[in-house]
N, C-alpha and C positions, 0 to 999 in steps of 0.2 A: 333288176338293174344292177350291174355290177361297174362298180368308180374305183381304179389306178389311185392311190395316196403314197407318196414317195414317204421315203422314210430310213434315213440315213443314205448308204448304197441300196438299199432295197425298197422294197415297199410290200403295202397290205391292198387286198380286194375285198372291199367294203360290196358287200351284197344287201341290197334293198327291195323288199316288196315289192311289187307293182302299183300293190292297193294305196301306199304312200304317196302321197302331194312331195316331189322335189325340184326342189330350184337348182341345178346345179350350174354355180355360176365357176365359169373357168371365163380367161381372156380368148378372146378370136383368134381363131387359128390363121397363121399367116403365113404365105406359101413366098418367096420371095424367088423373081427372075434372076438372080444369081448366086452364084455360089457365097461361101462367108468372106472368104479374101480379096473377091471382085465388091463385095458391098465396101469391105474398108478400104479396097484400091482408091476406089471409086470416091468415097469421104473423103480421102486426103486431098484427092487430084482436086475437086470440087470445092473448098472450104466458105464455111458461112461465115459470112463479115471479117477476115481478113486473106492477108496473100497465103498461096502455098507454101509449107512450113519447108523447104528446101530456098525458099525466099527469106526468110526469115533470119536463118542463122548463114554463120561468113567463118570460113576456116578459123582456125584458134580459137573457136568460143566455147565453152565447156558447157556441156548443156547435164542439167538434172530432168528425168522423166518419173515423174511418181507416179505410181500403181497400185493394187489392188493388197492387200493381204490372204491369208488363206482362207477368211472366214467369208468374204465375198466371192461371186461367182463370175469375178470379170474373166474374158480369157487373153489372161497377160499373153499368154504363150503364143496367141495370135495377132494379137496389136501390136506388139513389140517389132517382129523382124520389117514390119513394115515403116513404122516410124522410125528405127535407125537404117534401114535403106534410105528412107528420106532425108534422114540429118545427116548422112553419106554424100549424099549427091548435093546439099548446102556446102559442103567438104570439112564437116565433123568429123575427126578421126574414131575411131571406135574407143579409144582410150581417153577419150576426155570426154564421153557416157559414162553418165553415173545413174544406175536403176536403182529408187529410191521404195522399196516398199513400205505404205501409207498403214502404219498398229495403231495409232493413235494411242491408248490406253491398254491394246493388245497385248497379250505375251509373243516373246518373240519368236521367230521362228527357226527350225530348224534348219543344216545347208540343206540336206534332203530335200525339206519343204521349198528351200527359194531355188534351186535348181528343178521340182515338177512345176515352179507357178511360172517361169520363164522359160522351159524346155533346156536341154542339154545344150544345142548351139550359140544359143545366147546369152547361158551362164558363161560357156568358158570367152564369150566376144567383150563383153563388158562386166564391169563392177556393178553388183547388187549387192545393197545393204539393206538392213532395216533402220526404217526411224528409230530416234531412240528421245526422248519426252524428257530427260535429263540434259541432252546435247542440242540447246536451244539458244534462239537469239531473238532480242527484243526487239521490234519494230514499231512499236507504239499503240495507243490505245485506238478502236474503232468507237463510232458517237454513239455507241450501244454501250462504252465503256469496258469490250474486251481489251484486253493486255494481250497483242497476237504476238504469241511465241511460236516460230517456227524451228523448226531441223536445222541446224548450223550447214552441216556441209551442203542441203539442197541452195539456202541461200549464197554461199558461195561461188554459186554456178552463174553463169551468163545469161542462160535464157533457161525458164523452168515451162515444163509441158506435164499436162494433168492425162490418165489415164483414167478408165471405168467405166460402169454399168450405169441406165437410168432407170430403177424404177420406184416404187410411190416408197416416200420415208413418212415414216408416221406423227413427227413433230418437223422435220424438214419438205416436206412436202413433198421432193423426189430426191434421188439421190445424184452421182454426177455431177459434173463439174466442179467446182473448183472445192467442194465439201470433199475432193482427195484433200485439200491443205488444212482446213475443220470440220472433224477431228484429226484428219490422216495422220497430218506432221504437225502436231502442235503439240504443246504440253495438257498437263491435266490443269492447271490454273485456265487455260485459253478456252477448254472446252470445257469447263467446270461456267463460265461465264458467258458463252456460245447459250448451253442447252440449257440454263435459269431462263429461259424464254418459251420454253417448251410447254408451260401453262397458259402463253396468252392464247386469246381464242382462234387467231389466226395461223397460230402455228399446227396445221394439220397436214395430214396427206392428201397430197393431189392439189396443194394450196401456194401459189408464189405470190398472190396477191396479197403484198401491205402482209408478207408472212415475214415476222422478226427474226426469223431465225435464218431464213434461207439470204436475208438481206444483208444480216452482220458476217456471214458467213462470205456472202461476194464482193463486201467493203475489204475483208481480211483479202481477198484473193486479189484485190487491186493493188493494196499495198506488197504483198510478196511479189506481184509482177510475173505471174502466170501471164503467159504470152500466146498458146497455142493449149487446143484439147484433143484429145480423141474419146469419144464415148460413143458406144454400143448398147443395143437393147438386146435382151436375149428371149429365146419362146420357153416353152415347157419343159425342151430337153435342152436348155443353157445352149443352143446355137445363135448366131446371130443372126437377124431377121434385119436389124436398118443399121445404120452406123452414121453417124456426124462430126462434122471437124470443124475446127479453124476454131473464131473467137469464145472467150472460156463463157460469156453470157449470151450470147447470139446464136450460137450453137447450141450449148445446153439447153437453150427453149424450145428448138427447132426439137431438138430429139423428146422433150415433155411433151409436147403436140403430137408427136406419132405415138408417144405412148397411149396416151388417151383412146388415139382411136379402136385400142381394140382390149385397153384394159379398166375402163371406167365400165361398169354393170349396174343397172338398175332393177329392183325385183316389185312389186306392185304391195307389198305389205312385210311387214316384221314376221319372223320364222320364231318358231318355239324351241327350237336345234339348230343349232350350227356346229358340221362337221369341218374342221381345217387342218388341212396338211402344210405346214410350212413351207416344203416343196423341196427336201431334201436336202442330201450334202450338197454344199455348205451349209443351206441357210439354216438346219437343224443342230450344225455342229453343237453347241450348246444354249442354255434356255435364254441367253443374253441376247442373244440372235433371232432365235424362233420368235419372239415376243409381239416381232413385227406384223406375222400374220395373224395370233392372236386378236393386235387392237384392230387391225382390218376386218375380221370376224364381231366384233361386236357393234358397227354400222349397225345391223341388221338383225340380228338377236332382240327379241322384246327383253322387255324388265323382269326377272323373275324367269328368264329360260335356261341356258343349258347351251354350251359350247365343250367342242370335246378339243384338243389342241392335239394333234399328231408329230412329236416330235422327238427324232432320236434322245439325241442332247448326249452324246457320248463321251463330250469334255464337261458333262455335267452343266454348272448352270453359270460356265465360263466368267467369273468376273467375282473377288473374292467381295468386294464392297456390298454389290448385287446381290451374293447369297447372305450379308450379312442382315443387311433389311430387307429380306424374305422371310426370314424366323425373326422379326420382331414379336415380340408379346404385343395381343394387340389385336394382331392381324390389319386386315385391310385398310381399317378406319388409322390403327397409328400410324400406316407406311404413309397415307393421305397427308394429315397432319402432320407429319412431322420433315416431308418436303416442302408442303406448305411456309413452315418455320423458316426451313434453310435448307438449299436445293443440294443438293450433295451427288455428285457423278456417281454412277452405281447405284445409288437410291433412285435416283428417275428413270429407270427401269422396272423397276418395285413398284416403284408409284405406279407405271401406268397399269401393269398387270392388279395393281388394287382398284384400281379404278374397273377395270373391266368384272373382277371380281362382285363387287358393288354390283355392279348391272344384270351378273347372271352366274348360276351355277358352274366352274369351269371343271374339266376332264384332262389330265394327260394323260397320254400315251405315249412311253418313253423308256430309253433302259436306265433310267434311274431306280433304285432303290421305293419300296413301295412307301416306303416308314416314311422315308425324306420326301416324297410326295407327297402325301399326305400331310409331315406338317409344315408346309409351305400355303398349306389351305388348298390344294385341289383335290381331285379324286382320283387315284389310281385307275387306270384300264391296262391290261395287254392285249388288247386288242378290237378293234370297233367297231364288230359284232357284240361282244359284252357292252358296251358302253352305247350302243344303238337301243340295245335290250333295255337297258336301266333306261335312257332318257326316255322312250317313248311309254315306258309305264309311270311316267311321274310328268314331264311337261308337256304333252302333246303329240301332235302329229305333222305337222305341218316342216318340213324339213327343208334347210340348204345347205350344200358342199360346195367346199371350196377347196380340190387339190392342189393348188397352187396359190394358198394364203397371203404369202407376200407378194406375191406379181398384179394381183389384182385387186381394185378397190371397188365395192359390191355399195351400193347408197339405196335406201329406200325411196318409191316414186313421192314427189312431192308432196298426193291428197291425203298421203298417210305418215309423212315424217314430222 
């Protein structure tokens, strides 16, 4: 058996025995009757729970559209020319759009960068900025006690419309809708008090029920007055496959429900391996990123097994707080404890990779430094034929791959979870 694992711009062909038990779970391949631009024609003409966004807005209103950054794999470059034709024909001039890229905590980015995430036509048609977590304005606390600080100049604007991807968030349950405004464009106090929720037990992936965090997150999105969405699912090869619009919470469900259908997996018992690929640029760009498919890999991993994590990570392990409680003295147990204490943005990324650690031997495979892998507590591989080799002479036999770590969430069947 030979298994595709993405890996930065390229990737690795993981060859398997025959004689090996695998589970390889990927999401359901989906063949869609139209092309990508008739799917999102076709979401706009259509919107869930309110009127078409050319209804919406009236000449002289200056509209803000937040989007994606570069570490996400929305495609700005194709949402875009379609919703400002639509805020064209409301009779938005083009000069009073304002494209607001959603860093949250990010570094910023380069023009290079915001001129390939919006293509050439529609840098030079409109103003693209980045958020900036310093240039905030206070709107008041949510009953979860966030302080929602947003982006000055998006609030400025008349009508604010959310851009993005949906798929499973690992303390937010999915991602999309109005979570472009937390984290997107907020400060770090906002999302510092946002993801201190990230421990209760309802806050998982694939979870919006009585989930604290994806709630405080849509209380923030009332108050900033998000008016209209567009969000996108993407397949294997980041094309679009469905697309939904109109209301920022009646639409976002709508596209949670089609994710579902073909990206929830169940396997009938716990693996002794698990192989996962994060699933490439973006989601590899660095290990603050990658993480996500990580804790999706450990659903399914017994206690005492062995996950190998497939991930470039070529900006490293993106996020300086992040790297700072990964080399805690300690290891695992103090990253644990010491979020426990007091929740610290950057450290709850730490945290969750301690937690998974806890549960099972983990592997990267990445172009970092061996030494710096290692003492971050994993195991170096370059490549996952060596790291197949080791796991199966120490925990078993029984194996599952996941080329697409983040896009899919894998659950053990119920006689056995």
């Amino acid at each position: 058996m030979k298994i595709h694992l993405k890996y930065g711009q390229s990737a690795f062909e993981l060859e398997i025995d025959n004689s090996v038990h695998v589970d390889l779970i990927a999401a359901k391949r989906v063949c869609p009757s139209c092309d990508e631009s008739t799917l999102i024609r076709s979401a706009l003409q259509n919107p869930i729970g309110c009127i078409p966004l050319p209804n919406l807005v009236a000449p002289g209103q200056r509209v803000a559209i937040v989007t994606s950054d570069i570490t996400r794999p929305c495609p700005s470059a194709l949402l875009l020319p379609a919703v400002i034709d639509d805020l064209n024909r409301g009779g938005v001039r083009d000069e009073d759009i304002l494209v607001v890229f959603a860093l949250g905590t990010h570094r910023m980015h380069t023009e290079a960068e915001r001129k390939q995430l919006v293509g050439e036509a529609i840098h030079k048609r409109v103003r693209c900025v980045d958020s900036d977590p310093i240039d905030c304005v206070f709107l008041g606390d949510t009953s979860r006690g966030t302080p929602v600080w947003v982006f000055r100049p998006l609030m400025e604007r008349d009508i604010r419309v959310c851009l993005g991807n949906i798929e499973y968030h690992y303390f937010a349950g999915y991602s999309g809708g109005v979570k472009a405004i937390i984290p997107g464009v907020s400060n770090a106090e906002t999302i510092r008090q946002n993801h201190r929720w990230m421990t209760h037990p309802d806050a998982i992936t694939a979870n919006l029920e009585n989930n604290p965090v994806r709630a405080d997150i849509e209380e923030a999105g009332e108050m900033v007055g998000v008016k209209f969405i567009l969000n996108v699912i993407l397949d294997e090869n980041e094309k679009v496959v469905k697309a939904v619009a109109g209301h920022p919470f009646e639409a976002h469900r709508a596209g949670c429900r089609h994710l579902d259908m073909f990206g929830l997996q169940t396997i009938n018992q716990p693996v002794d391996i698990v192989i996962v690929s994060a699933g490439g640029f973006p989601k590899d760009i660095n290990l603050y990123q990658a993480q996500k498919a990580l804790d999706n890999a450990r659903h399914i991993v017994r206690p005492g097994g062995f996950i190998l994590l497939v991930a470039e990570c070529g900006e490293g392990l993106g996020n300086n707080t992040f790297e700072k409680w990964m080399h805690k003295p300690g290891g695992a147990d103090a990253i644990i404890a010491d979020i426990q204490r007091e929740f610290v943005l950057g450290g709850h990324k730490a945290a969750a990779i301690a937690m998974a650690m806890k549960q099972a031997e983990i592997g990267l495979l990445s172009s970092m430094p061996a030494d710096d892998v290692h003492a971050m507590g994993f195991i170096p591989f370059d490549n996952p034929g060596s790291a197949m080799h080791y796991a199966l002479g120490k925990f078993g036999s029984r194996i599952a791959v996941m080329p697409e770590g983040g896009s899919v969430v894998p659950k053990v069947a119920p006689a056995y979870s």
